[in-house]
C-alpha positions in Angstrom: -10.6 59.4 -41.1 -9.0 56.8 -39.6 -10.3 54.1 -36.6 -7.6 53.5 -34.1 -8.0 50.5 -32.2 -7.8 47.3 -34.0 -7.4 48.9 -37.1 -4.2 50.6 -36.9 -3.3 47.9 -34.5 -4.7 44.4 -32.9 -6.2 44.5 -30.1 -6.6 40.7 -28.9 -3.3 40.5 -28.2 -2.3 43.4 -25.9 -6.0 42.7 -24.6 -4.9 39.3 -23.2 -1.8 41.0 -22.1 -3.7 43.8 -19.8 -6.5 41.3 -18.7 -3.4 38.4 -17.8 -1.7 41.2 -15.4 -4.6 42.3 -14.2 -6.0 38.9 -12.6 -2.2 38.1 -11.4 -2.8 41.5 -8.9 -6.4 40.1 -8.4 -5.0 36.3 -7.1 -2.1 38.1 -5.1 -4.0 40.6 -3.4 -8.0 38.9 -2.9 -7.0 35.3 -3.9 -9.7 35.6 -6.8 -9.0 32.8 -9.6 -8.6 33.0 -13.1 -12.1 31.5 -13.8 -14.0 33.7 -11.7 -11.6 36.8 -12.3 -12.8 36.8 -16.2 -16.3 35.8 -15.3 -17.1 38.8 -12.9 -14.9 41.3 -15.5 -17.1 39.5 -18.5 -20.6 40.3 -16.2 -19.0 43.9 -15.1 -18.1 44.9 -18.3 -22.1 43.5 -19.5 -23.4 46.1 -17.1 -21.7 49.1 -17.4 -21.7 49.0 -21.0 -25.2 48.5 -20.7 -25.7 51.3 -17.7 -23.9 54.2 -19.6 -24.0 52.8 -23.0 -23.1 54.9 -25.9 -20.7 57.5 -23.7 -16.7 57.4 -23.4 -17.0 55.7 -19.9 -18.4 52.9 -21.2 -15.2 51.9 -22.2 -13.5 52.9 -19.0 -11.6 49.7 -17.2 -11.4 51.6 -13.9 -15.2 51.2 -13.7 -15.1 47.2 -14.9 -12.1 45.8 -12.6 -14.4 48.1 -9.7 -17.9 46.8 -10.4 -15.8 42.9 -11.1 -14.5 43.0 -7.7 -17.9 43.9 -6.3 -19.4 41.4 -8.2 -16.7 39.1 -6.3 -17.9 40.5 -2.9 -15.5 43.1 -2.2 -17.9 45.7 -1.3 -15.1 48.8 -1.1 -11.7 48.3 -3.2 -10.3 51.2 -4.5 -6.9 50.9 -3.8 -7.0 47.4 -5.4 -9.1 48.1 -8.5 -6.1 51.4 -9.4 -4.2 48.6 -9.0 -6.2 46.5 -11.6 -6.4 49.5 -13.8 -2.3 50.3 -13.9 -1.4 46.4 -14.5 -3.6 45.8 -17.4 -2.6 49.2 -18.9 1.0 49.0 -18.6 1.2 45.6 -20.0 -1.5 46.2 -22.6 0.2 49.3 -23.8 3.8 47.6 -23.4 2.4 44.8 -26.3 1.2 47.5 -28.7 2.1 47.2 -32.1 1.3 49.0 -35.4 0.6 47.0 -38.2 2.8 46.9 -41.1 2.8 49.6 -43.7 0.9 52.0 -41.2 3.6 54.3 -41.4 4.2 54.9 -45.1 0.7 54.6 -45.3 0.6 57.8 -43.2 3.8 58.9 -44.9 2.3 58.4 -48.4 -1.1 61.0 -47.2 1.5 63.4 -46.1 3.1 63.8 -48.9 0.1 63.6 -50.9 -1.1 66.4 -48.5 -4.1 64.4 -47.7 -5.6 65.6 -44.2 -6.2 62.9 -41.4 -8.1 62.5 -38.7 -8.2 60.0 -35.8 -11.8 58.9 -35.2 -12.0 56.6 -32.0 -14.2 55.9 -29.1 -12.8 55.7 -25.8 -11.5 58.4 -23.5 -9.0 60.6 -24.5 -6.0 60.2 -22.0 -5.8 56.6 -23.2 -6.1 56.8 -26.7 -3.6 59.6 -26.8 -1.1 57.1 -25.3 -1.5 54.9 -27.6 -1.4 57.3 -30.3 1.9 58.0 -29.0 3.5 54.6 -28.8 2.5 53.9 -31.9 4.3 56.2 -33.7 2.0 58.5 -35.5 1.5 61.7 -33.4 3.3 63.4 -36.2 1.4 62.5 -38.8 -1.9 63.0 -37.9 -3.9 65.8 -38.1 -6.0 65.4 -35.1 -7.8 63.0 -32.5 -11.2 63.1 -32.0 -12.4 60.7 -29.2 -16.2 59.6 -28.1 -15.2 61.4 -24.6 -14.8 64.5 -26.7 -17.8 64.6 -28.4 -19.8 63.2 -25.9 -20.8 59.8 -27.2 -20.1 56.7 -29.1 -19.2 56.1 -32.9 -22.1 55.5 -34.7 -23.3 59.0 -33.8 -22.8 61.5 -36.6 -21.4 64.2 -34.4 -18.5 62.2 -33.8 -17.9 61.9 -38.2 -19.0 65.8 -38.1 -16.5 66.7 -36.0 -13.6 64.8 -37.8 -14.3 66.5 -41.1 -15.0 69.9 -39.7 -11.7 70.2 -38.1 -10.3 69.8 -41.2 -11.6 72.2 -44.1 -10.2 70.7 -47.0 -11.8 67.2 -46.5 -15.2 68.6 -46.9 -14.2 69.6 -50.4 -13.6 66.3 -52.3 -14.0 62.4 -51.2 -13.7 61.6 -47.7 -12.6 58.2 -46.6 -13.0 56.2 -43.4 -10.9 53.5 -42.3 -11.9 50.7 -39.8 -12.4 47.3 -38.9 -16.0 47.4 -37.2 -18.7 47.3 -40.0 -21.4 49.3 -38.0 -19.6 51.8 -36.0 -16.8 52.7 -38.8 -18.3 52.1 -41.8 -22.1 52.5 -41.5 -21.9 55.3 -39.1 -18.9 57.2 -41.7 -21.4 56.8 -44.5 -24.7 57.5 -43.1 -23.1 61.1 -41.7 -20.8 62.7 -44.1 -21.1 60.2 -46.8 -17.4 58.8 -46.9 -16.3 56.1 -48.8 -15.7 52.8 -46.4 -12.7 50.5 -46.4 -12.6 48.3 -43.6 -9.4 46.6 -42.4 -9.8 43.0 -41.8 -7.8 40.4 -39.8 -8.5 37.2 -37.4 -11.0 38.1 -35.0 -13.1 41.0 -37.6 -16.6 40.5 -38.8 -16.5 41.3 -42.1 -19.8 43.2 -43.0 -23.0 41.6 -44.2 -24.4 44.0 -45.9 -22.1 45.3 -48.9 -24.1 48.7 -49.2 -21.9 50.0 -45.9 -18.6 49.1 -47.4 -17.1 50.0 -50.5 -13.9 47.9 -50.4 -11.4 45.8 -47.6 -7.8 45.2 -47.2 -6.0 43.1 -45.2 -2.7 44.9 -45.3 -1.5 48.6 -45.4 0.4 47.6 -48.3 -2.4 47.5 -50.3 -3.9 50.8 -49.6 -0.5 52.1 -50.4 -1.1 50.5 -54.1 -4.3 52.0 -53.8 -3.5 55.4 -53.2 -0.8 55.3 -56.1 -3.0 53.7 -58.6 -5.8 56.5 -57.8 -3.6 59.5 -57.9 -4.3 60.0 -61.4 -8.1 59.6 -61.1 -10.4 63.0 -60.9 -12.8 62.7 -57.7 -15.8 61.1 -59.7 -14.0 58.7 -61.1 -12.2 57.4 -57.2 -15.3 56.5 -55.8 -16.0 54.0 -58.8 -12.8 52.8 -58.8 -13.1 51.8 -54.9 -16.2 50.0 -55.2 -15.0 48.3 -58.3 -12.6 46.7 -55.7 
């Protein structure tokens, strides 16, 4: 099981990217700053996260530029916040970028015949765009978004899911990849027992408590080494040799 965003890619960068073209249609249309452009999104984003928390639409930008520009004192913008919506997608999606080794990482499961699964909150329109552009709709085995299983990663359903749409993964060690420590790695292992790596960069939090991860990489490179050097191992003996590092 894999975590899409900010695992198979970074996000801060194509973040800044959607949120800088966003605010240029906010200035050029309602004359909103930069300063109080990020400080309504920052309160908007507080609230409906906080309103519909744990659901798919939680994540939904539509619903953030909307409440933002309210929050500014535009009572009825719709044709504005689409507007929002399209810039910071198009420019958010046009600086996506997998992270090296991704591929033959995926490459490298393929051959090995190993089943995976895209785990990922969010809705799905989105994330299947960005599945897209980055290059690994053909070597997946499915998507499973929050907006498809009707909440939020840490839920178990959402883990569930993953592995029963894939038979084989049920019969030998499951592993889930992610950076975020609690909704990857804790919520992976608490529901279908999988063993946690969790992909660290500038900007992660690495997890405080060791019990929820059982190894991290900062490269794809090295899981590639991994995989080769556990090829060899029977199924008792992988898990050991994960959280031996």
């Amino acid at each position: 099981m894999l975590d899409l965003d900010n695992t198979l890619y970074e996000y801060a960068p194509c973040h800044a990217a959607g949120m800088a073209a966003a605010q240029a249609v906010a200035e050029e249309n309602l004359n909103i700053g930069k300063a109080d452009f990020e400080r309504h999104f920052a309160e908007a984003r507080i609230e409906i996260k906080a309103r519909i928390k744990g659901q798919a639409a939680s994540h939904n930008r539509l619903l953030y530029f909307q409440r933002a520009l309210e929050r500014a004192g535009f009572s009825c913008e719709v044709r504005t916040s689409l507007q929002l919506e399209k810039a910071y997608w198009c420019a958010y999606l046009d600086r996506i970028r997998v992270f090296d080794s991704v591929l033959d990482f995926l490459d490298d499961l393929r051959i090995a015949e190993i089943p995976v699964m895209i785990v990922t909150d969010l809705t799905a329109a989105i994330q299947y765009r960005k599945v897209l552009l980055l290059g690994i709709d053909g070597v997946i085995d499915g998507i499973i978004t929050s907006e498809g299983a009707g909440i939020d990663k840490p839920t178990p359903i959402i883990f569930q899911l993953a592995t029963e749409r894939v038979n084989e993964a049920s019969k030998g060690v499951i592993w889930m990849i992610g950076d975020n420590a609690e909704a990857d790695l804790r919520g992976a292992k608490q529901a279908v027992g999988a063993v946690t790596l969790q992909k660290t960069h500038t900007g992660v939090e690495k997890a405080s408590d060791p019990s929820i991860v059982d190894a991290t990489f900062e490269s794809f490179g090295e899981l590639r080494q991994l995989l080769q050097r556990l090829s060899n191992l029977s199924i008792s003996d992988k898990r050991s040799a994960l959280a031996a590092g």
